[in-house]
N, C-alpha and C positions, 0 to 999 in steps of 0.2 A: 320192185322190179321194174325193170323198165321197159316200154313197148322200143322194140324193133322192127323193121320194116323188111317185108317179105321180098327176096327176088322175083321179079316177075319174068316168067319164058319170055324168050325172043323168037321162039315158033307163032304166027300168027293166020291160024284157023280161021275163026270170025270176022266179023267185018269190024272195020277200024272205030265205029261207034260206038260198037258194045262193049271194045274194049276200053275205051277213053271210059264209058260210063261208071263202069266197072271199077277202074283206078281211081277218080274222083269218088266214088264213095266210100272205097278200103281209105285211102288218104284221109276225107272226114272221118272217118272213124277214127281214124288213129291222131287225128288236131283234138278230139273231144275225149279220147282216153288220156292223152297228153296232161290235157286243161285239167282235169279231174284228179291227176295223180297229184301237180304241182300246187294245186289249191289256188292258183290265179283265176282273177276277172275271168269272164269268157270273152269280151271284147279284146284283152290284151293276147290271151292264148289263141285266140283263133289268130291275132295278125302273125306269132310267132309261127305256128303251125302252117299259115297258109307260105308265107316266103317259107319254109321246109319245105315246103312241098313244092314250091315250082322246079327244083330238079329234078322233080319223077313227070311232071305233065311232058305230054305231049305236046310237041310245039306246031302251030297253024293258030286256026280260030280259037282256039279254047284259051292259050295263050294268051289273048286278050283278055276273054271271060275273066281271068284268072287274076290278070294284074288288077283288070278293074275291082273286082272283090277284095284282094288286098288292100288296094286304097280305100274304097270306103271301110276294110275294116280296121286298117291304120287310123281314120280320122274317127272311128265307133271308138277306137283304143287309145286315142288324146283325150276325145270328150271324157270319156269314161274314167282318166285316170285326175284332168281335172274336176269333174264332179268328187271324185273321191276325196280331193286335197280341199274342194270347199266344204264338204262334208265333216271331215278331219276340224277344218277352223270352227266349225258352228258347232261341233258337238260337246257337250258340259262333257266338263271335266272330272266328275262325279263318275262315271259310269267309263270311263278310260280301262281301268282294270276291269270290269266286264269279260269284255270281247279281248282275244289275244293277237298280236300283232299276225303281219303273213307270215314272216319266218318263224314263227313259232305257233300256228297252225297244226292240226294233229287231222281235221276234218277232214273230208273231201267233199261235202256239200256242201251247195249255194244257200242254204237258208240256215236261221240263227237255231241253236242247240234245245233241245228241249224244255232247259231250267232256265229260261228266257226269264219267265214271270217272277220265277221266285229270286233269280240274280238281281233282278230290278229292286224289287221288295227290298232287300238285303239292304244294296246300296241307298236306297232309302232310308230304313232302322238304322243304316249306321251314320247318314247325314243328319236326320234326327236324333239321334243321340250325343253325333258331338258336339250340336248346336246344344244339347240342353247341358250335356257337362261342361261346356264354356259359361254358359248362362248362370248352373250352379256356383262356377268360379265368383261370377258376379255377384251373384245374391249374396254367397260367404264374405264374399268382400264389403259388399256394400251392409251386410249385417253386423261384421269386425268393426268396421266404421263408427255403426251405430251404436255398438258397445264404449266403442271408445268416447262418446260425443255425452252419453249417457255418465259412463266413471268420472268426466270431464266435469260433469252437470253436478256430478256427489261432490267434486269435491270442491266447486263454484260454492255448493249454498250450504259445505261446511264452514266456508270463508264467511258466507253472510252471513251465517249464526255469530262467529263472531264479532264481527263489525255491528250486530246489532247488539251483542252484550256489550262493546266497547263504549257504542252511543249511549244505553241504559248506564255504563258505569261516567261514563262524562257529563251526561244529565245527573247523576245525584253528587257527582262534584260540583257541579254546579251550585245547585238545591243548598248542600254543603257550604259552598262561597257562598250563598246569599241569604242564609242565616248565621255564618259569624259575621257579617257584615252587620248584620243587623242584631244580634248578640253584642257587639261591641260599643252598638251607639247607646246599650242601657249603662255605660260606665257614670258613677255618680256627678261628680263637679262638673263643672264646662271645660276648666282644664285638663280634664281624661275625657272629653269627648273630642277636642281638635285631632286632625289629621296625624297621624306620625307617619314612619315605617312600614308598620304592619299592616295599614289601612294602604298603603302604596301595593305591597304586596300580594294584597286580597285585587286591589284592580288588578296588577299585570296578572292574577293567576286565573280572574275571571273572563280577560280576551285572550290570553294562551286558550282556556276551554272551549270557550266560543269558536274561537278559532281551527280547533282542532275539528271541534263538532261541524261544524261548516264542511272540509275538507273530508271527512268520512262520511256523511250525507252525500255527498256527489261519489265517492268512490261506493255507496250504496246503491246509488237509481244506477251506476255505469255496471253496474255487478246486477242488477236484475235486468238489466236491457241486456247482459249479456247470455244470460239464465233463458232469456224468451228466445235468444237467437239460436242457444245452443238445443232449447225443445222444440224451435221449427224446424233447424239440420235435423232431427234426430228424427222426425217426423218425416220430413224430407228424405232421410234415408230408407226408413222402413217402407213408406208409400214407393219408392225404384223398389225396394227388394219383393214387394209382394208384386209389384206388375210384374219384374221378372218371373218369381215364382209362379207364373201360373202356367207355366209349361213343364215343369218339373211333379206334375203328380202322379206319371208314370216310370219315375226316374227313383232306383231303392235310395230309401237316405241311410243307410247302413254304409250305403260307398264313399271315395273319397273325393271331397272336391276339386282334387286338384293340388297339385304343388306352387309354391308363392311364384316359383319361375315362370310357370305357364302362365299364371296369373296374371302379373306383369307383362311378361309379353302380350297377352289379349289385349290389357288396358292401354298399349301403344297406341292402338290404330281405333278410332269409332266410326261407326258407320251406323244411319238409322238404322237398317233389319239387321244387323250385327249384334251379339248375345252384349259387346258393350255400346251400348248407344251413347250420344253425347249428352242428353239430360243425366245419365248417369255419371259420367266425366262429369258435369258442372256441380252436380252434386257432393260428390266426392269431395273436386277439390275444393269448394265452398265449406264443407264441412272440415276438411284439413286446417284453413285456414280460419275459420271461426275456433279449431281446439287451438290452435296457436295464438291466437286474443286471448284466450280464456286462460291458459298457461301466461302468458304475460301478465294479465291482470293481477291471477293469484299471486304474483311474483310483488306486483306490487302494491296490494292489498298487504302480502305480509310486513315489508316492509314499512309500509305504513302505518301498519296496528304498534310493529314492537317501536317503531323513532313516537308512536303517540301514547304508546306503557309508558315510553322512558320520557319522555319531556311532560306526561300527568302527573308524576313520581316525582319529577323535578321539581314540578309547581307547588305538588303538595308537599315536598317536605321543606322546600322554599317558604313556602306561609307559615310552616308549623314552627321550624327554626327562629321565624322572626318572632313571632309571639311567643315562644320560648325567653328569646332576649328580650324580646318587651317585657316578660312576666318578672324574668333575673335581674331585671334594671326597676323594675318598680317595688318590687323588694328589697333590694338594694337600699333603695331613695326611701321604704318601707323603715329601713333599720335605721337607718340615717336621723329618718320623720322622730323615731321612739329615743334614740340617744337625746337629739336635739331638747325634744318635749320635756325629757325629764329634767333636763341641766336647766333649762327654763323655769321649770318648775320650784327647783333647787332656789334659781336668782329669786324666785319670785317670794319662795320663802324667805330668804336673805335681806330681801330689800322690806322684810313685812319686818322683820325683826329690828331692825336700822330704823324703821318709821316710829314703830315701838319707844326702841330708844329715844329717837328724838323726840318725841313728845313728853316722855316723860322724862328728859331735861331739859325741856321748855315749863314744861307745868313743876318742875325745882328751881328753876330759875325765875319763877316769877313770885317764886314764896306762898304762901298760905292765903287760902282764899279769905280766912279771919284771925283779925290784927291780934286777936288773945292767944290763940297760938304761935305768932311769932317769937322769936325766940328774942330776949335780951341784948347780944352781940349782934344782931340782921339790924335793930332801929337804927333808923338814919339821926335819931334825936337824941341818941346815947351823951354821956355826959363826954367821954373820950370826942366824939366828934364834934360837938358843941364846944368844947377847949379848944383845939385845931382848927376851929372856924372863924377864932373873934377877930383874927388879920385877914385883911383880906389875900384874895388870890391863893387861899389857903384851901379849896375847893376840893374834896375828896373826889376821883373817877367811878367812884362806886357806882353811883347811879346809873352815868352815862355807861359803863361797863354790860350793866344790868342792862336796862334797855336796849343795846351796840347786840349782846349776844342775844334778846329776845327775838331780834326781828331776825338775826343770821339762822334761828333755832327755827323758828314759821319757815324761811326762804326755803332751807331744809326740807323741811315735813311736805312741801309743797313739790318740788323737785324730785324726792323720792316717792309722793304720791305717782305723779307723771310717770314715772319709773317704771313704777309697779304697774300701775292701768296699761303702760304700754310692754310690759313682759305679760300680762295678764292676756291682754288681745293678739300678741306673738305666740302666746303659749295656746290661747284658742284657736289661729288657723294651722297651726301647726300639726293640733289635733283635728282639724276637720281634713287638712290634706292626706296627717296618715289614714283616718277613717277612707276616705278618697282611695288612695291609693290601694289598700286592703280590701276594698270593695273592687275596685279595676280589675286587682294580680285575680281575685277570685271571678272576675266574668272571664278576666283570657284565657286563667285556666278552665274556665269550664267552656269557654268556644276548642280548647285545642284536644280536651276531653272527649269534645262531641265527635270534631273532624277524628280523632283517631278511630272514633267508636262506630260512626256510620261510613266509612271506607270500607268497601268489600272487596276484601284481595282474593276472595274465590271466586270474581266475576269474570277474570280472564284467564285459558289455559296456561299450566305452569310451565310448559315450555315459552309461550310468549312472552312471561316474564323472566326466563333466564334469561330469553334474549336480549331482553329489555334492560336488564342489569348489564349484562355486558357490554353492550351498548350505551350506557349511562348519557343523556344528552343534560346539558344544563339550559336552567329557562333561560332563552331570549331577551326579554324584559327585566330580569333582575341583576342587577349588579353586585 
């Protein structure tokens, strides 16, 4: 309801003082019921009520009085209303919703409501609270993190389990090369100890290994240097999470941290006393980019292990193949050795028989060792040739005959001796080579026996060697 202001009689009884006294105080009263109903300043309501009122004053000296109080309470009702506007800039922001604007005022007193203390309180618990449910965002976050930096970690030093079985299977390849290396220097002759092939083979397959072993030794120290960085991130992480967390133990963990949205948007902005500060930010993303080393690496860590299955594979079925043909080819030369030997053998008989012969018609051609066994028609002093003799130039060839084939009969027996001595010593290295050779085929086989037998094809998982098959690489070194 609204104050209205009373006519005043124009009958005047008293004296003009008491009435002037009179009107200025009805008038205050009614500037001060004004102010009260409107919920304004009392500086700004008394300047509105006082210019209201100078249409009821009296006009002489009070008139003055009059203007002069409005002015100063026009200049009470600037200062008053810039205090209020610098008031307005200083006051946090926090406590805005508090206090209700003026036109939305219900009050009519000057002093603040009763539940002062407890609205303060309030808006307190609830700035405390969303600093900690941002904070929680952070610690889920920077805990997600750590999980991830940790699964990163499982599956880094499932890689190094393998690369160190790799190493241990490269190492007994090795161990492997450098006992049929030295398994094959027991071959008997000096001619099965020179170099061939397969001694070629065993070098290129023992710096392929070397080689390989070399190149997974560094991708081992680059995988534990990456194993340490990814357990100081992790450490790194959990150290932000728990400083965070220590404002969080009045906060139910039943509740939700938060959705990834709000999340991210906190993680926009850092500020030191902000629930994300920037040691958190450097952590993070330090840890982001350490799990992305660590995904590269295993990337190629794998690839390295199956191109080093498939080029061990290669090596080794590269040595076994040749000593394979070295073995096919000494057996060969084996069978070859055993034809030869015996058709030698055969001459050597042939040529004993032929000697045979010959001597024993050398010792008939020379007749009887005594002249009582000679026979009648053999004497050179027969009566037949002693008639045939008494002219000259009548000279039987008997003799010379005789003698012409004794010494062609010796030439003989001498020439097929040499024969034979020299089929006899053909037909012994002949045998020493195939012995040679039969001792050789049995060391390669027993070096290619061994490599089959100490190769462990359950040292590396079976999927890395399907990979590794399908990927088939051939050795470098061998042609």
């Amino acid at each position: 309801m609204q104050v209205q202001s009373v006519p005043l009689g124009s009958v005047i009884i008293g004296p003009q003082s008491w009435r002037d006294g009179t009107v200025r105080s009805i008038r205050r009263s009614e500037r001060l019921v004004r102010q009260t109903r409107s919920g304004r300043s009392v500086t700004c309501s008394r300047h509105r009520s006082s210019s209201a009122a100078a249409g009821f004053s009296p006009k002489g000296t009070d008139d003055t009085a009059d203007t002069t109080v409005d002015k100063i309470t026009g200049e009470e009702c600037e200062e008053g209303r810039d205090c209020n506007c610098k008031n307005k800039m200083l006051r946090p922001q926090t406590t805005g919703g508090m206090f209700p604007s003026a036109s939305q005022r219900t009050s009519v007193a000057p002093f603040p409501p009763t539940s002062l203390r407890e609205q303060c309180a309030g808006a307190s618990t609830a700035v405390a609270s969303e600093y900690m449910r941002r904070v929680r965002e952070v610690e889920g976050q920077l805990r997600r993190q750590a999980g991830r930096v940790a699964q990163e970690g499982i599956k880094l030093e499932r890689e190094r389990g393998h690369l160190e079985k790799m190493l241990r299977s490269l190492r007994t390849d090795l161990t492997v090369n450098r006992r049929s290396s030295e398994g094959r220097t027991r071959r008997p002759s000096t001619s099965e100890t020179e170099r061939d092939g397969a001694d070629y083979l065993l070098l290129c397959e023992r710096r392929e290994l070397a080689k390989l072993k070399q190149d997974l030794e560094g991708a081992l120290r680059n995988t534990l240097t990456q194993l340490q960085a990814l357990g100081q991130s992790s450490r790194k992480l959990l150290d932000c999470a728990s400083e965070r967390a220590r404002v969080l133990e009045l906060l139910p963990h039943s509740a939700s941290a938060g959705g990834h949205s709000n999340a991210a948007q906190t993680f926009t902005k850092t500020d030191p006393i902000s629930p994300f500060t920037p040691e958190c930010k450097q952590v993070l993303e330090s840890s982001t980019l350490t799990v992305n080393q660590s995904q590269l690496l295993r990337e190629n860590i794998r690839r390295m292990l199956t191109s080093a299955i498939a080029r061990q594979k290669a090596a080794h079925c590269a040595v076994n193949d040749g000593l394979v043909k070295k073995i096919a080819e000494t057996i060969t030369l084996q069978q070859s050795l055993t034809l030869m030997s015996a058709a030698t053998r055969q001459a050597m008989f042939r040529k004993q028989r032929e000697i045979n012969c010959i001597c024993h018609s050398t010792d008939r051609a020379q007749g009887p060792e005594y002249s009582g066994d000679m026979l009648s028609r053999e004497k050179l002093n027969r009566p037949l040739v002693q008639v045939y003799q008494r002219h000259p130039g009548t000279q039987l060839p008997e003799a010379i005959h005789l003698i012409q084939g004794s010494a062609v009969l010796r030439q003989s027996v001498m020439s097929s001796e040499g024969e034979l001595a020299r089929l006899q010593q053909a037909c012994l290295q002949l045998l020493d080579d195939l012995n040679g050779k039969r001792a050789a085929a049995q060391v390669d086989a027993g070096v290619v026996r061994m490599r089959r037998q100490q190769v462990d094809k359950r040292a590396m998982p079976s999927f890395l060697q399907q990979g590794a098959s399908r990927s088939q690489l051939p050795m470098g070194c061998v042609e």
